[in-house]
LUMGU-250254 format. One record per residue: x, y, z of N, C-alpha, C, O in turn; residue in three letters. Coordinates in steps of 0.001 Angstrom, whole numbers, padded with zeros to 6 digits, always signed. Example, Ala and Ser with C-alpha at 12.3 -4.5 7.8 and 13.67 -1.06 7.14 Angstrom:
2
+013190-005690+007800+012300-004500+007800+013200-003300+007800+014236-003319+008465ala/+012850-002250+007080+013670-001060+007140+012900+000030+007870+013409+001138+008039ser/
***
This chain:
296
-152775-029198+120642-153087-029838+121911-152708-031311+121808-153272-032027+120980unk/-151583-031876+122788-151553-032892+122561-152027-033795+123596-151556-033539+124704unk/-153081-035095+123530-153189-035382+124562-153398-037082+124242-153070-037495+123130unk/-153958-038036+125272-153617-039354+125048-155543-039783+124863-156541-039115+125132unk/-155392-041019+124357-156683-041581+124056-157546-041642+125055-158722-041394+124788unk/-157258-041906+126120-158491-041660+127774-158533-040531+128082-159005-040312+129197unk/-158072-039339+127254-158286-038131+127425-159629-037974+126924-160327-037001+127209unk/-160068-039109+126035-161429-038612+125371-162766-039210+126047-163906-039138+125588unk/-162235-039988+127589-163374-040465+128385-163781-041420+128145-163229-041598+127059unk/-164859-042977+128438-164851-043650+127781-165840-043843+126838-166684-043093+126348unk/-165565-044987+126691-166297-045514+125048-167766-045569+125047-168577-045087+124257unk/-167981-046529+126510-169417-046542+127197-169253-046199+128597-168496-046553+129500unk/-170809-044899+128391-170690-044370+130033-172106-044639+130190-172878-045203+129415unk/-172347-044029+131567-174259-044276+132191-174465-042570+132730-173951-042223+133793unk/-175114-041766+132039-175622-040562+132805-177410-040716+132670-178168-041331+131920unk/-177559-039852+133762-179138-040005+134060-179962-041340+133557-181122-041523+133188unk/-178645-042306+133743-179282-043580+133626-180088-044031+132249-181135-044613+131967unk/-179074-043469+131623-179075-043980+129775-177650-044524+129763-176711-044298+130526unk/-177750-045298+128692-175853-045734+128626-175572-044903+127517-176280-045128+126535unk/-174648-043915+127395-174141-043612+126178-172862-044250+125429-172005-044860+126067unk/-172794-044075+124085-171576-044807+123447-170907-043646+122757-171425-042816+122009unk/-169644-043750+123157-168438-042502+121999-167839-043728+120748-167366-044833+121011unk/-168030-043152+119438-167785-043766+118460-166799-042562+117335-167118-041542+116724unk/-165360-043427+117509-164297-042281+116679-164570-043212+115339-164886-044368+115056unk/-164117-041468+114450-163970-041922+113019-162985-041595+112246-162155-041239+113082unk/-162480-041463+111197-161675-041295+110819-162249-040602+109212-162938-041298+108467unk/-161897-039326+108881-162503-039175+107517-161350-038340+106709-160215-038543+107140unk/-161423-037717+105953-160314-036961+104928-161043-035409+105103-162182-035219+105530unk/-160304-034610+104762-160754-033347+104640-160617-032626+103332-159852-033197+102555unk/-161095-031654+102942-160723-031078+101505-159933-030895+100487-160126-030758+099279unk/-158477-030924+101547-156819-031129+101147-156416-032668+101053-155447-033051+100397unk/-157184-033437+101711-156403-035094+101899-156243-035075+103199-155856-036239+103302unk/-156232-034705+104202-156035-034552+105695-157049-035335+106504-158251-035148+106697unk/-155935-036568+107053-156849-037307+107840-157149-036894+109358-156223-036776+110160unk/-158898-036613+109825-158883-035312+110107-159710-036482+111462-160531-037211+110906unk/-159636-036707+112790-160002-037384+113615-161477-037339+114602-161214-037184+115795unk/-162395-037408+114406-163411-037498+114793-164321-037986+115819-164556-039180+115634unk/-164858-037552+116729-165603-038273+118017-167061-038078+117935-167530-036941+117981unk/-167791-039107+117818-169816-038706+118223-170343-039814+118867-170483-041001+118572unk/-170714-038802+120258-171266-039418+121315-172528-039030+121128-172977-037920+120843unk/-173484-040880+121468-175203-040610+121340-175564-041821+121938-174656-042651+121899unk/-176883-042295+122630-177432-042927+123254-177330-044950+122651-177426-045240+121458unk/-177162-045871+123595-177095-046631+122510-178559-046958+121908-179461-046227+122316unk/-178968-048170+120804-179724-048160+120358-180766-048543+121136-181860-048396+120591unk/-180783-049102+122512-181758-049355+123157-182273-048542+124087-183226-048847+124804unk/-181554-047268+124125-181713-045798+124860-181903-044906+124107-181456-043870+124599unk/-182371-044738+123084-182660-043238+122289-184126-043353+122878-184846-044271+123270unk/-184242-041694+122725-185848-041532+123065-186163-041140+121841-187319-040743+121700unk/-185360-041136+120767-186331-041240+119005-185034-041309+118409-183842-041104+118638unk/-185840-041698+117531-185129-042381+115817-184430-041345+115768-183333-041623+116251unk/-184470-040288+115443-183745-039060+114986-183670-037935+116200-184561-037683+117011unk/-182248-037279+116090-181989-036913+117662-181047-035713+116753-180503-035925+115669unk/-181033-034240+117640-180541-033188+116851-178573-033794+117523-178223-034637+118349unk/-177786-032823+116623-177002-033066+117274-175435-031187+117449-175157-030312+116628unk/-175142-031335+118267-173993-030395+118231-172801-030566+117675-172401-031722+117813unk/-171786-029581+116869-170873-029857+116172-170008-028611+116940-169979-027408+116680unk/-169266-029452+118069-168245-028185+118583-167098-028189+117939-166633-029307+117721unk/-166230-026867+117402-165166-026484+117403-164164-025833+117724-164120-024603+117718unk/-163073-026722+118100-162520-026345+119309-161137-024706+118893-160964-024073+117851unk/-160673-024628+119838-159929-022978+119725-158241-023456+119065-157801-024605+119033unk/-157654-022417+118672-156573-022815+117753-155282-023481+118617-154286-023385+117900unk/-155044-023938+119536-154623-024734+120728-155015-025642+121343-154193-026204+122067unk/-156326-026119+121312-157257-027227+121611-157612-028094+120688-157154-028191+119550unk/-158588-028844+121283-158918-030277+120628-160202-030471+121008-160923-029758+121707unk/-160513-031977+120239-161641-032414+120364-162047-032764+121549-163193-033146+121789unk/-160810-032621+122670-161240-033276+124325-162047-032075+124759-162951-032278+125570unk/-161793-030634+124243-162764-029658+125164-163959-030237+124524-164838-030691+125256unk/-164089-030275+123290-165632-030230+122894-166325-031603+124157-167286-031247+124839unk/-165924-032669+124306-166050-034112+124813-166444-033566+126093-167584-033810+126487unk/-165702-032894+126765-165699-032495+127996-167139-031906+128572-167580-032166+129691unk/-167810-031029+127547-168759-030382+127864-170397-031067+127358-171427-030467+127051unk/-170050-032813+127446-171343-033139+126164-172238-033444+127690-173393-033768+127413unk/-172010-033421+129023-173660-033682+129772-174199-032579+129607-175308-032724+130122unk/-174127-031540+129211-174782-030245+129439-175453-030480+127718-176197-029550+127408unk/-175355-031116+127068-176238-031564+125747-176624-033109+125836-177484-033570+125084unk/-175956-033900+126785-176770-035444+126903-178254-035166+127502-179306-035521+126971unk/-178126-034524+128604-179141-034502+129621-180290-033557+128949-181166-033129+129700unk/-180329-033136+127239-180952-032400+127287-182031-033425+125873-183207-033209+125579unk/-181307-034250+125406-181284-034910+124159-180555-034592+123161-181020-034967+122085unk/-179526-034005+123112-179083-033545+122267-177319-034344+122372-176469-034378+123262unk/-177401-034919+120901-175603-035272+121020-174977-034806+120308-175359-034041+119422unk/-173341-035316+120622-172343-034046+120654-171281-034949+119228-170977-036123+119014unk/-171057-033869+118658-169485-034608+118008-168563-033120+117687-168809-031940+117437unk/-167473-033925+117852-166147-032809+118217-164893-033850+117235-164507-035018+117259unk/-164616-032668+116474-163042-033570+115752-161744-032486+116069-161898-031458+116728unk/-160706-032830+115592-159452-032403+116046-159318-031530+114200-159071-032314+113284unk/-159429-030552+113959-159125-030064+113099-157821-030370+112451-156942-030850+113167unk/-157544-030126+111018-156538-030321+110858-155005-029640+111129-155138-028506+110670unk/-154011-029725+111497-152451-029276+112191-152952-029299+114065-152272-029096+115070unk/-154394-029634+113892-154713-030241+115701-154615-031307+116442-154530-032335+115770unk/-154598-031421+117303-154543-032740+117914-154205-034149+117419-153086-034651+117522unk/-155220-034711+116899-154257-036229+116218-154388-036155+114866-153668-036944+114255unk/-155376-035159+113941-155514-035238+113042-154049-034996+112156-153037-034644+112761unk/-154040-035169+111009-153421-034811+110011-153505-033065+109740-154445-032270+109749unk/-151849-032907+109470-151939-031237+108806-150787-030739+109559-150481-031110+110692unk/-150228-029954+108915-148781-029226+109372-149439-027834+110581-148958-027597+111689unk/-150840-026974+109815-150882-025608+109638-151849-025833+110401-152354-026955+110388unk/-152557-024403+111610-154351-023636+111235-154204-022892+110717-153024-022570+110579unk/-155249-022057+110043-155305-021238+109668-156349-020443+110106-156803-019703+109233unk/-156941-020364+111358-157748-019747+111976-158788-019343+111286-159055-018178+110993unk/-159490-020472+110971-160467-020337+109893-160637-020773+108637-161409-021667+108290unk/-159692-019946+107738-159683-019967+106384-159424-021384+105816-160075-021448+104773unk/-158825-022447+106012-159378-023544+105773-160556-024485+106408-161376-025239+105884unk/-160308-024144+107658-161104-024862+108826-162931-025136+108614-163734-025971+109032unk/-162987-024072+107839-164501-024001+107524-164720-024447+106475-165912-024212+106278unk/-164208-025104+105405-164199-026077+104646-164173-027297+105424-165097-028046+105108unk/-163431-027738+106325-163099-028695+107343-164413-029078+107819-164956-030180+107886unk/-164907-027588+108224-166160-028138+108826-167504-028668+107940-168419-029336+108423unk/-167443-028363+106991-168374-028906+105882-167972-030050+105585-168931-030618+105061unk/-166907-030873+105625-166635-032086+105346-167356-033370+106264-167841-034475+106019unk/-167062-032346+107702-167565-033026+108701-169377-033072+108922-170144-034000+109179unk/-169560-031785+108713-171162-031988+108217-171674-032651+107160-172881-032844+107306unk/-171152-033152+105969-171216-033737+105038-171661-035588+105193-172279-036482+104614unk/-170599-035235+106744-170455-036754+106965-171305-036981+108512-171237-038127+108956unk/-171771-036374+109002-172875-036385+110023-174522-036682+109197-175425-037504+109348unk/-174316-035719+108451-175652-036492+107208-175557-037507+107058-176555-038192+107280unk/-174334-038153+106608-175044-039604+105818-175091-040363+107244-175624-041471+107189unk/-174550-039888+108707-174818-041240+109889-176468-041086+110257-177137-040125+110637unk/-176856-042757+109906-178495-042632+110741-178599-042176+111954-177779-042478+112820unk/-179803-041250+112210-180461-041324+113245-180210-039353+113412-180949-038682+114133unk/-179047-038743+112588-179007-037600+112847-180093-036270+112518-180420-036039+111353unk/-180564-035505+113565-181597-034309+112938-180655-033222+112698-179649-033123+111996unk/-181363-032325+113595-181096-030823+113353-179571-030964+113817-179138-031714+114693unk/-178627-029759+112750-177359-029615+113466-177221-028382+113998-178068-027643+113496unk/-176275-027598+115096-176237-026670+115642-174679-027182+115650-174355-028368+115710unk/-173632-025903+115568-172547-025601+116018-171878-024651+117425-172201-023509+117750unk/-171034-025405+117974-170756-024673+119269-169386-024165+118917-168602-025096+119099unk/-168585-022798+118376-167821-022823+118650-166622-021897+119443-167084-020758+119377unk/-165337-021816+120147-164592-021039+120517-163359-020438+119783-162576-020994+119014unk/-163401-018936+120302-161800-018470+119499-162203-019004+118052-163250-018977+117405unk/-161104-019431+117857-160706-019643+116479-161659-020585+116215-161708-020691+114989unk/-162562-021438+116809-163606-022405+116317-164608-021473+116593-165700-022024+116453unk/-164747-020008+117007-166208-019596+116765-166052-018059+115762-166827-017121+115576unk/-164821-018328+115323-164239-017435+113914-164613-018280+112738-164908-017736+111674unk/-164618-019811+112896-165207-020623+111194-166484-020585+111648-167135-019981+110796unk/-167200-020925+112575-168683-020907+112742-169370-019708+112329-170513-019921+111925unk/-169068-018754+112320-169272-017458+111600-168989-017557+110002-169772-017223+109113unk/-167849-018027+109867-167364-017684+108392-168031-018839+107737-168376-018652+106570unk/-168295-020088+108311-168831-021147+107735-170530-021376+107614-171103-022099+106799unk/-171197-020463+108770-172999-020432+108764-173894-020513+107585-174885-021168+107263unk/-172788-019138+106824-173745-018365+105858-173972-019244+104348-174647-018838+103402unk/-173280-020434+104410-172791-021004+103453-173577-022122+103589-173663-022822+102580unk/-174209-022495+104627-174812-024153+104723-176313-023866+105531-176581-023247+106561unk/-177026-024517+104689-178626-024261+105506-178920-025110+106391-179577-024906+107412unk/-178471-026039+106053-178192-027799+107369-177988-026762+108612-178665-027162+109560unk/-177135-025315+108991-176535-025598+110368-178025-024331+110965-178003-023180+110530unk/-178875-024669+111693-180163-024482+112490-179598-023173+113551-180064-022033+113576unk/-178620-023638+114279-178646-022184+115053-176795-022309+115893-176142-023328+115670unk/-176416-021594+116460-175064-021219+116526-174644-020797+117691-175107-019695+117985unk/-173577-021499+118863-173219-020609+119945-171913-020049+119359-171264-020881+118725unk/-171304-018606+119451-169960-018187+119149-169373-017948+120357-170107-017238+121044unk/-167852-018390+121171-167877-017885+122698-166525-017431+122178-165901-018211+121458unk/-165956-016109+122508-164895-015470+121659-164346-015241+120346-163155-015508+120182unk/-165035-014782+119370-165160-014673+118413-164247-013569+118083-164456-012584+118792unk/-163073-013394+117021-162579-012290+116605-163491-011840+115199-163892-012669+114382unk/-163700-010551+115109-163966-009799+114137-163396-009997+112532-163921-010302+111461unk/-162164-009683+112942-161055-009163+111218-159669-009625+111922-159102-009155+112909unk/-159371-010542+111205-157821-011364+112080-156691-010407+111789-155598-010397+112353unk/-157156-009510+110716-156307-008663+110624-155612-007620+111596-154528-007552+112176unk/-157063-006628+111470-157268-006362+113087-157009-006828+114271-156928-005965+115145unk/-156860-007847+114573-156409-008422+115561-155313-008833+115908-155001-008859+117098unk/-154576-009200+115031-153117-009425+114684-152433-007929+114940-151218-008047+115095unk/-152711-007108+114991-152649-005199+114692-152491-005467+116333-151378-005614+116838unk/-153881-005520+117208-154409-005221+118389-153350-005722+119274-152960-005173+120305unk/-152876-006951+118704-151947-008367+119947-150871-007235+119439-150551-006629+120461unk/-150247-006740+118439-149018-006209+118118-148579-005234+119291-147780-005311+120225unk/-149711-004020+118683-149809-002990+119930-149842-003127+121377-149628-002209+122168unk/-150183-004594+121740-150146-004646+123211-148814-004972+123773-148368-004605+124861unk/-148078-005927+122622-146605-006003+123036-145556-005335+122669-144592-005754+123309unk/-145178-004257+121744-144228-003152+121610-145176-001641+121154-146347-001438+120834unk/-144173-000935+121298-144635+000356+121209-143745+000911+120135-142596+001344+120220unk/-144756+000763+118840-144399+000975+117398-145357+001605+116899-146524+001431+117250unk/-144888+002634+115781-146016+003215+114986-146701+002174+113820-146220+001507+112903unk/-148416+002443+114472-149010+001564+113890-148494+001470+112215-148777+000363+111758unk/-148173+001895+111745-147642+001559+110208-146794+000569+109988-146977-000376+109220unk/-145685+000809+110779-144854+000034+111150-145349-001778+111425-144953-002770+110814unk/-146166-001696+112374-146904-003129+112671-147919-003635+110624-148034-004721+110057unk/-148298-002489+110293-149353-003084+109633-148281-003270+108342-148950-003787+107447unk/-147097-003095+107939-146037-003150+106922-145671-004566+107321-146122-005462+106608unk/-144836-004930+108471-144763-005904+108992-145930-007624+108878-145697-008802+108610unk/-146840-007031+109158-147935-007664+109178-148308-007974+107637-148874-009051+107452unk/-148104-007302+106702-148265-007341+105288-147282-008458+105105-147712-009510+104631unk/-145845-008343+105465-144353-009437+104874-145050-010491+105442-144982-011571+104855unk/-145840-010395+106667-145761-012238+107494-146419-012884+106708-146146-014005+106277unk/-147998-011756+106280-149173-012522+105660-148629-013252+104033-149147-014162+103387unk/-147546-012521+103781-146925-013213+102355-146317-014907+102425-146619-015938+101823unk/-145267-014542+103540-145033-015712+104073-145808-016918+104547-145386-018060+104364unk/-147168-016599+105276-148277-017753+105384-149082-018112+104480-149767-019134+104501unk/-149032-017010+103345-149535-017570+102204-149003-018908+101402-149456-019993+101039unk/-147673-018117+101341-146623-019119+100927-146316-020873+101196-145976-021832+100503unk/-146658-020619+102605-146384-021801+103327-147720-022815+103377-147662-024044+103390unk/-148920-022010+103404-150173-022479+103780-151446-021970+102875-152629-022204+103122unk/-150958-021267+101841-152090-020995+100861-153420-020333+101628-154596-020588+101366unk/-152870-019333+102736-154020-018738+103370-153904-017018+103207-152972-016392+103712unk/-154602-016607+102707-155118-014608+102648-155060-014404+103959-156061-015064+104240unk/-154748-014083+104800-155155-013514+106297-155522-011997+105617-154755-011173+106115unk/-156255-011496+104844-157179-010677+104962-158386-010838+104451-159226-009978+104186unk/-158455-012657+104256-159932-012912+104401-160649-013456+105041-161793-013832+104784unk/-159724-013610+106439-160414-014356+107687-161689-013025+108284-161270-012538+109334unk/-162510-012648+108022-163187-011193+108284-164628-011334+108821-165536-010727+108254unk/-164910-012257+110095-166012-012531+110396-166915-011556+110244-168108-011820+110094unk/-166447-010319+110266-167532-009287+110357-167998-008831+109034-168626-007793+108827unk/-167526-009956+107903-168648-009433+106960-169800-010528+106619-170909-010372+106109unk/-169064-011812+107134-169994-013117+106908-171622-012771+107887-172766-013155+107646unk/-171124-011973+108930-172354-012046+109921-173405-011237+109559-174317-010987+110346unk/-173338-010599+107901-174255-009843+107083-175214-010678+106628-176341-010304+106303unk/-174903-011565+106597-175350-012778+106051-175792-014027+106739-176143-014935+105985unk/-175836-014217+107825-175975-015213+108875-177395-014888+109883-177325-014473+111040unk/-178407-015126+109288-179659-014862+109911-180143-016165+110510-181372-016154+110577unk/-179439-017635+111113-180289-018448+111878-179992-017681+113096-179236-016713+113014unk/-180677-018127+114563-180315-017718+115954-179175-018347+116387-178747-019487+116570unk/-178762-016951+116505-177090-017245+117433-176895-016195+118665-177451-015113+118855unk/-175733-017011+119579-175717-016736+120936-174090-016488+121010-173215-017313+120750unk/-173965-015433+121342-172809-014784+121303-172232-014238+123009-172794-013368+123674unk/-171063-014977+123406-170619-014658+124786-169124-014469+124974-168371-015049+124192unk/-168767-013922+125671-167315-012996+125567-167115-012661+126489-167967-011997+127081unk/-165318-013090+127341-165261-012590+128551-164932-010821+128257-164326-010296+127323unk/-165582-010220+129429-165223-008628+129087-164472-008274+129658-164608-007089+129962unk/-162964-009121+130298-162032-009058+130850-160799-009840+129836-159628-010060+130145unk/-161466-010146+128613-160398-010928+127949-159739-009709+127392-160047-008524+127267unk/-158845-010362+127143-157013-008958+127040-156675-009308+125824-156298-008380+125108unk/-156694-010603+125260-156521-011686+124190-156833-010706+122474-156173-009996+121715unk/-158570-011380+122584-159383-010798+121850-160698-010390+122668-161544-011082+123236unk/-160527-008764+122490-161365-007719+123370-162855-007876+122818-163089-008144+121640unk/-163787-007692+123738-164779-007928+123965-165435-007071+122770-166192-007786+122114unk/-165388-006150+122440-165583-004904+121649-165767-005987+120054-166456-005576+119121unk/-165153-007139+120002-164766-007961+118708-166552-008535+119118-167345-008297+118207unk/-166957-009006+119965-167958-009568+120080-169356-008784+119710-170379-009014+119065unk/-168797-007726+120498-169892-006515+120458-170643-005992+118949-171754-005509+118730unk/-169329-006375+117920-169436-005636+116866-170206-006193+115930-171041-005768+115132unk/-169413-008008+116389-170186-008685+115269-171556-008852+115288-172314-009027+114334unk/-171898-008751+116939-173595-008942+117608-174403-007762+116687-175392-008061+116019unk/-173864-006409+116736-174076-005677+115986-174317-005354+114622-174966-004365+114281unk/-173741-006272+113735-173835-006625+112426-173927-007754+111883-173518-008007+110750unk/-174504-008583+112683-175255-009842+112627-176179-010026+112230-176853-010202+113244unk/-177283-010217+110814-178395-009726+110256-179540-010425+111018-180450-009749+111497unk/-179502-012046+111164-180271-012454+111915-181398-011762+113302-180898-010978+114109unk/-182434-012041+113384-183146-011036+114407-182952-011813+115740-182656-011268+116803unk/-183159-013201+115560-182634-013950+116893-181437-014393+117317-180822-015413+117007unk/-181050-013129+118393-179409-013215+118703-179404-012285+120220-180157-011397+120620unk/-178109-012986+120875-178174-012651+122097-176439-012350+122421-175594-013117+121960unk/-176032-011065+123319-175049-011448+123827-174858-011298+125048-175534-010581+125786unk/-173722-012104+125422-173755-012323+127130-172340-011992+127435-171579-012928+127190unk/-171958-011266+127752-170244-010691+128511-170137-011820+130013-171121-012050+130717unk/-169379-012143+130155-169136-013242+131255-167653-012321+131279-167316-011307+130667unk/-166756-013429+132568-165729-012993+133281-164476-014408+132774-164936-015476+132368unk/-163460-014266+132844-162882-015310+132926-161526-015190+132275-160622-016003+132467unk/-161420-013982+131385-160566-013896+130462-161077-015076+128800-162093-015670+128441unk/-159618-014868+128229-159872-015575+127097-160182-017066+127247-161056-017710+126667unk/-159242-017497+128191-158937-019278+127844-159452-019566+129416-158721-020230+130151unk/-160556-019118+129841-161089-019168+131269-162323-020361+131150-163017-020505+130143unk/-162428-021091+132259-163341-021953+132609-164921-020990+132429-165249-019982+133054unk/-165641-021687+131417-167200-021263+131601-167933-021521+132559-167860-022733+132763unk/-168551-021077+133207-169344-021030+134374-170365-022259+134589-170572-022494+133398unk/-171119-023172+135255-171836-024143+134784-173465-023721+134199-174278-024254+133445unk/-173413-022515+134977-174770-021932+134517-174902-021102+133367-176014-020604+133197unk/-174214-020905+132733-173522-020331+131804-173945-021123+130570-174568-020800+129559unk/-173197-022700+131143-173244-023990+130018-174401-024323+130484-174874-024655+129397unk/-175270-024512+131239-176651-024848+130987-177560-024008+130408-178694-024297+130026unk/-176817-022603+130349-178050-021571+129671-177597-022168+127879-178427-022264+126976unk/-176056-022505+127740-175823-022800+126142-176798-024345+125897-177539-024508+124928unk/-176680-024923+126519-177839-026129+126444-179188-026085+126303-179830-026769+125506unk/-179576-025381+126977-180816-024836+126737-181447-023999+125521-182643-023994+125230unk/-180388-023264+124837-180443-022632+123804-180558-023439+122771-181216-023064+121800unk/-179899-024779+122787-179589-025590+121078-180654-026128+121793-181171-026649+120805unk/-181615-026514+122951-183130-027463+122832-183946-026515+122566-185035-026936+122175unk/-183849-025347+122626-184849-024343+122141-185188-024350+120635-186259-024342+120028unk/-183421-024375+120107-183767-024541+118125-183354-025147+117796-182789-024934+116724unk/-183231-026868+118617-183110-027931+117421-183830-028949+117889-183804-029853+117053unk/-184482-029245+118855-185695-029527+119357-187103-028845+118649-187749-027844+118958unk/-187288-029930+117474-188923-029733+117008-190118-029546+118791-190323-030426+119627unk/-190658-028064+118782-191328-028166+119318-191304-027745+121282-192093-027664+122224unk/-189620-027562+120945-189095-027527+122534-189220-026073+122721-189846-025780+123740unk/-188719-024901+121893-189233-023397+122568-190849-023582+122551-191296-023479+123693unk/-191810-023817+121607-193314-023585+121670-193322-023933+123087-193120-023087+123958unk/-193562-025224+123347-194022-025462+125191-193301-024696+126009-193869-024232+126998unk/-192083-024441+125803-191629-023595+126569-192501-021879+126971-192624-021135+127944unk/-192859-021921+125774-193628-020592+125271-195149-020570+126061-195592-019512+126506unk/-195811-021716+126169-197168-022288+126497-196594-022086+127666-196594-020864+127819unk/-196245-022446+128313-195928-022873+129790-195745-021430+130494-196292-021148+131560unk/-194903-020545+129766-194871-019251+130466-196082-018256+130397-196428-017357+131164unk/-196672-018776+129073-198419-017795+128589-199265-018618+130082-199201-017867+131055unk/-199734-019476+130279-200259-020138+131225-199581-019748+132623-200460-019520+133454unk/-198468-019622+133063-197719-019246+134471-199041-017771+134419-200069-017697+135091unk/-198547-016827+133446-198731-015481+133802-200238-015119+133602-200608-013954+133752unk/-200976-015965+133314-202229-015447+132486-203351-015618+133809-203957-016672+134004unk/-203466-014737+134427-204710-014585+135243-205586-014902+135826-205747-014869+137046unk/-206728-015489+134473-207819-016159+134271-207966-017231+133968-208985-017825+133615unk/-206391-017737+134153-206467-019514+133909-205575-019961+135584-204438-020194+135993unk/-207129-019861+136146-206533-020855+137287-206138-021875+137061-204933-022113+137140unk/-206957-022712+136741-206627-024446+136150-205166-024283+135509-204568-025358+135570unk/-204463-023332+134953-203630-023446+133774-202243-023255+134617-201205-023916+134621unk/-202774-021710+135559-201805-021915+137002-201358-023029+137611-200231-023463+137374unk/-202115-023560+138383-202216-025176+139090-201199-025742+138466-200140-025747+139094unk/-201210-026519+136756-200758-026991+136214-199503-026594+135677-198767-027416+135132unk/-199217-025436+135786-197764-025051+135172-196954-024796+136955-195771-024471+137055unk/
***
């Protein structure tokens, strides 16, 4: 994705009448890859506390850090701030390659590495798409720092999928594609030191028990909904949700959609924000608490 520096909005804005500040960074990644960075948060005379959770979106294997940027009132307005970097062979960062994952999630530990040491940061939660919600999977099970997880198109086994896109554009015996598919994966090894048969979200999600929120258009043609279905399915965690939406793959999210994903990271990275939530609905429904009625 290539795009220009006011693509990233400005530096200082005013929503719901806080000023916020976007502050880029610049850090290295696992390989040496100078890897480009954005975190937007209240300035110091607008936080409503010392320590404030924050979101770590990653963006899809064609995008950038401007989608993540794009979507931060639906986490300003909630307390929650946002940081989004350009992976590496993305946007401005450094790097020839993606690798849909298989490095990227190292990438992303670098970047969590380095959200720790900035003051003022709490709980982290990751938002990611496509190919940024293929490392959020592969990367969960590995770091206890990350609290809870949106995935919005998630492939399964890139293998598989690479198979699936084959079959949709010629009409070859599957052997044929998966022989083929064997020579390329030699070649990207070659070039990029990546296995493409270990990009395999669907075994990391054996292992991935914080709450995660899983959504998938069930009209995407791309990567089929069935990829979502499966991993929801073999996702060990008990708190998990999925939501089929419309839009195709690379389709605009709905706004209610993104306020239900907002609502989800104040539920688990907000000390304290599902309980009242919880109080508030025991009190709506409970009978014998007039007073409690009134008040909710």
């Amino acid at each position: 994705d290539v795009y220009k520096e006011e693509d990233l909005g400005p530096k200082l804005f005013r929503f719901n009448n806080i000023v916020y500040a976007r502050t880029d960074y610049e850090i290295l990644d696992f390989q040496g890859n100078l890897l480009k960075l954005s975190f937007i948060e209240p300035d110091p005379d607008n936080r409503p506390s010392d320590i404030m959770p924050c979101v770590l979106y990653l963006h899809e294997n064609c995008g950038s850090r401007v989608q993540g940027l794009n979507l931060k009132l639906y986490l300003l307005k909630r307390n929650i701030n946002i940081c989004a970097f350009d992976f590496a062979g993305s946007g401005q960062s450094e790097g020839k390659y993606i690798s849909l994952g298989y490095h990227e999630k190292h990438q992303v530990k670098n970047v969590v590495d380095f959200l720790e040491r900035l003051p003022g940061v709490g709980n982290i939660g990751i938002w990611g798409r496509s190919m940024g919600a293929a490392t959020t999977l592969l990367y969960t099970p590995t770091d206890k720092r990350i609290k809870c997880i949106v995935v919005d198109s998630p492939f399964s086994n890139f293998r598989k999928l690479a198979k699936e896109i084959c079959l949709n554009e010629v009409k070859v015996p599957g052997l044929l594609i998966e022989g083929a598919i064997s020579i390329i994966g030699t070649t990207v090894y070659n070039k990029n030191g990546m296995d493409i048969n270990d990009i395999k979200a669907i075994d990391t999600v054996k292992n991935c028990y914080v709450p995660a929120f899983f959504i998938h258009a069930e009209d995407d043609t791309f990567v089929k909904y069935k990829h979502s279905e499966k991993l929801f399915q073999n996702y060990a965690g008990n708190l998990k949700k999925l939501k089929g939406v419309t839009g195709g793959h690379n389709g605009a999210r709905s706004r209610q959609w993104l306020a239900e994903v907002g609502e989800f990271f104040a539920d688990y990275l907000i000390p304290g924000h599902l309980d009242s939530k919880l109080n508030k609905t025991i009190k709506i429904n409970n009978p014998n608490d007039n007073e409690g009625n009134q008040k909710a």
